[in-house]
C-alpha positions in Angstrom: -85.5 24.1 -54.2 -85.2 27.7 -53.3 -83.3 30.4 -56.2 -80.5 32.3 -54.3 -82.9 35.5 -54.5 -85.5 34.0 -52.5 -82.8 32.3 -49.8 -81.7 36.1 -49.5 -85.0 37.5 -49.0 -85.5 34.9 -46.0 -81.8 35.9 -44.6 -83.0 39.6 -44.7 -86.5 39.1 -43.0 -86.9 38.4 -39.2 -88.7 34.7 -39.0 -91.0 36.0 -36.3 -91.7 39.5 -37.1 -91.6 39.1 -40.4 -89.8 42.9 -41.5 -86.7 43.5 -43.0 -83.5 43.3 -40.3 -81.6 45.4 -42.4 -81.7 48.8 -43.4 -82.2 51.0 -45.3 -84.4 49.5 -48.3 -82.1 50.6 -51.2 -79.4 47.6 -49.7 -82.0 45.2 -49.8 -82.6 45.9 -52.9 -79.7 45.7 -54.8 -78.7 43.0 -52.6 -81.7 41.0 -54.7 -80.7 42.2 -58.0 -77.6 40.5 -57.4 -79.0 37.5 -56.3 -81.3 37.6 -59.9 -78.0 38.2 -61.9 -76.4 35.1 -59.7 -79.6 33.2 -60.0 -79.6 33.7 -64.0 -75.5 32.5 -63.7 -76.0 30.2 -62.3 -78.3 28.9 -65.1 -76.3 29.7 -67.9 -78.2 32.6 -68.8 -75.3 35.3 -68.3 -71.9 35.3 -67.9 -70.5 38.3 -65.1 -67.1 39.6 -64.4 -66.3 43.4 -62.8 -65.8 44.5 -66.5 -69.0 43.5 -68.2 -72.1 41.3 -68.4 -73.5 39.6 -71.0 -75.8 37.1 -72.0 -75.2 33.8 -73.3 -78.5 31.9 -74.0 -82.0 33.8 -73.9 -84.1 31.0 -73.4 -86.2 31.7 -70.8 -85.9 30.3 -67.2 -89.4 29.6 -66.4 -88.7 32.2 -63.6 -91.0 35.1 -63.9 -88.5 37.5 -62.1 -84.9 36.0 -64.0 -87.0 36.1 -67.3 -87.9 39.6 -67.3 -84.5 41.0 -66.1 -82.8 38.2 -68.9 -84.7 40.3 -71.5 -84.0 43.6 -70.2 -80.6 42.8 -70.9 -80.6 41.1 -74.0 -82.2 44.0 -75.7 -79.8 46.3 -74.2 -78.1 48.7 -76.5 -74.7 47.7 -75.3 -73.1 45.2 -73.3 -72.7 46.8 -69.8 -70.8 46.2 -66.6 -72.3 44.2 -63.3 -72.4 47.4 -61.3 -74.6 49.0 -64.0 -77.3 46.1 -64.0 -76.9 45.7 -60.0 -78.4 49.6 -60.0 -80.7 49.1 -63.2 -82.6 46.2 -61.5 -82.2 47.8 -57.8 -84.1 51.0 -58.7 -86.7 48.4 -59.2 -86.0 46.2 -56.0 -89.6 46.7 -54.8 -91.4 45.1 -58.0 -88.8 42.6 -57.3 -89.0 42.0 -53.6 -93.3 42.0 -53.9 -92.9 39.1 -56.6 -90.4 36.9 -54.6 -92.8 37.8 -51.0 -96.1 36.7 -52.9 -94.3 33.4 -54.8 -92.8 32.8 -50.9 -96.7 32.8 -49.6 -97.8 30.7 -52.4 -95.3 28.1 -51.4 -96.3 28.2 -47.8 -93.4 29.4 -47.0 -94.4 33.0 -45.8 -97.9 34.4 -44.6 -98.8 38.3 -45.4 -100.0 40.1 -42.2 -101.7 43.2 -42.8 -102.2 45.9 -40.1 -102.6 49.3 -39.4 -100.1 51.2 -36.9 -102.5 54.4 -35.5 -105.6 53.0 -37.3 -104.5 54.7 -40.3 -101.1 54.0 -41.7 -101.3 50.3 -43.5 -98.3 47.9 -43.3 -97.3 45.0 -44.0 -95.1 41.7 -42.7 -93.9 38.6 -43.6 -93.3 36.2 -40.7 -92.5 32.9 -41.7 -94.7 30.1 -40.9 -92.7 27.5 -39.6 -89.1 29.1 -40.3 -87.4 25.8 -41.2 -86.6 26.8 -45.1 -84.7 30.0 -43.3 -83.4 28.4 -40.4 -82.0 25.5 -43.4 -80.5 28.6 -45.3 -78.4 30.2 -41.7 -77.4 26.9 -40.6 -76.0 26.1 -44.6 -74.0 29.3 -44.8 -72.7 29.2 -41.1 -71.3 25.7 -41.7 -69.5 26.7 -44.8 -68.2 29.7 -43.1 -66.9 27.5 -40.4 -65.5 24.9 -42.6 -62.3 24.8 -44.8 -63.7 23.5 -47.5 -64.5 25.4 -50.7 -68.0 26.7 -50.7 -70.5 25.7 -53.3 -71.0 28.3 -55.8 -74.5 29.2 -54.6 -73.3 29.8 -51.2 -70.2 31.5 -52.2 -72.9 34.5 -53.5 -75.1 34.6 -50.8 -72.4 34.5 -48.6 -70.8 37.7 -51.2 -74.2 39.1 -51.0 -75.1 39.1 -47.6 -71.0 40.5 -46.7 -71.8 43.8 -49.3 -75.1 45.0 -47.4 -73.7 43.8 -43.7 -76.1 41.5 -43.3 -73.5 39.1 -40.8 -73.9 42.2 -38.2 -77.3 41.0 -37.6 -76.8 37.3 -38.1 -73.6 37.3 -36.1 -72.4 38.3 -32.4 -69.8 40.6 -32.2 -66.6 37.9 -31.7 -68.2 35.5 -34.3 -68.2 38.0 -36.7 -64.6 39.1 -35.7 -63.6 35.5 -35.8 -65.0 34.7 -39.3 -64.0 38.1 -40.9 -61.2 36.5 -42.4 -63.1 33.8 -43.6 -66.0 36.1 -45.0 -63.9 38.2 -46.9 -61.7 35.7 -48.5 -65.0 34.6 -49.7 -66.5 37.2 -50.8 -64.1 38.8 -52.3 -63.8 35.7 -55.2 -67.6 36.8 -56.4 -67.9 39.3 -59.5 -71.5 40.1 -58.7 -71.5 40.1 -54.7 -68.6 43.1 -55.5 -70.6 44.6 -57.7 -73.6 44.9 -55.0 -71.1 46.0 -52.5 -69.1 48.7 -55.0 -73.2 50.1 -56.2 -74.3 50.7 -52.5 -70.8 52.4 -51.5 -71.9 54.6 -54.6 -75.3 55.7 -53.8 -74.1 56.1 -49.6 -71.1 58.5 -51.5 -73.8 60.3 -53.3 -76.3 60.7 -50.6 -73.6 61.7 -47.9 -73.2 65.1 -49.2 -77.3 66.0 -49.2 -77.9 64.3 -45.2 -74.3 66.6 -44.5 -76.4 69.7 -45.3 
C-alpha cells in the first residue's frame, strides 16, 4: 500500500515521460511535506489544525522519510503552526522527493533514466513502468470527486493537496475542472494541512513577486 506522499509524487510525474507536470519545484515540494505531515496523521503520530501542530506519540513509523521529520518535530523548541512545518520540511523537498523516487524504483514501481541534453548537462526522469499504481491513484480521486459520498480521509488530502499547487489544471480539461470546482473546493477546504500547503506557497509567490517585478 502506497503513503499519501508517494500517491502524490506519482500524481505530479508524467507516467511516460517521467518529469514533473507541475511547476515550479518549490510547489512540489511543499506539496510533499504535506503529504509527510498527512501521512504521519494519519498514523497517529501528530495531530494538525491551522493554529498549531503537535505530536502525540514518537514511536517511530518504520518510514525512513515520516521518522526523520517526526523527530524534527518532537525536539522542536516550541510547538509550531502547520504552515511553519509545511515550509520547514519544503526547503528540504528535494532530500524528500530523491528518497520517495529511489523507494518508488525499489518497488518496481518507477525506473531512473539517466541522460544527457547537449552531451553535457545530466538529467534525470522517472517514467513509470507499467503506470497502473498511478493510473489506480487518478481513477480513485476522480470517482470520489464525482461522487456524493464523503471522501475517505486519505483522499480528502490528496485531493487538498493536489487543489493548493493546481495540480487538477493538468489532470483536468478545462469544463471538468469548471464542473468539479465546487466539488474540489468544498473538499479541500475541510483539510488543516492541504490549507496550510496552499496558504505557504501563496507566501513564498507574495515574496518573490516583488524581486521578478524588478
Amino acid at each position: 500500500m502506497l503513503t499519501v506522499a508517494e500517491e502524490m509524487l506519482l500524481l505530479v510525474l508524467d507516467d511516460n515521460s517521467g518529469t514533473f507536470i507541475t511547476e515550479p519545484d518549490i510547489n512540489i515540494n511543499y506539496a510533499l511535506a504535506g503529504a509527510v505531515l498527512a501521512d504521519l496523521a494519519l498514523k497517529g503520530r501528530i495531530e494538525a489544525d491551522p493554529d498549531k501542530l503537535f505530536v502525540l506519540e514518537r514511536k517511530p513509523t518504520g518510514d525512513a522519510v515520516q521518522d526523520a521529520v517526526l523527530e524534527r518535530i518532537a525536539e522542536a523548541d516550541e510547538v509550531q503552526d502547520t504552515s511553519y512545518w509545511v515550509a520547514e520540511i519544503g526547503q528540504r523537498g528535494e532530500e524528500v522527493r530523491e528518497h520517495l523516487l529511489a523507494r518508488l524504483v525499489d518497488r518496481g514501481i518507477l525506473k531512473r533514466v539517466e541522460e544527457k541534453v547537449l552531451w553535457v548537462f545530466e538529467t534525470r526522469r522517472y517514467p513509470t513502468i507499467d503506470g497502473r499504481e498511478e493510473r489506480e491513484v487518478k481513477k480513485r480521486i476522480l470517482d470520489t470527486l464525482l461522487s456524493e459520498g464523503a471522501p475517505s480521509h486519505e483522499d480528502a488530502v490528496i485531493i487538498s493537496l493536489a487543489d493548493s499547487c493546481n495540480l487538477f489544471r493538468q489532470m483536468l480539461g478545462d469544463r471538468e475542472l469548471e464542473n468539479l470546482r465546487g466539488r474540489i473546493e468544498s473538499i479541500a477546504d475541510s483539510e488543516a494541512i492541504g490549507l496550510a500547503v496552499g496558504e505557504t506557497i501563496r507566501q513564498v509567490r507574495a515574496s518573490v513577486a516583488p524581486m521578478i517585478m524588478m
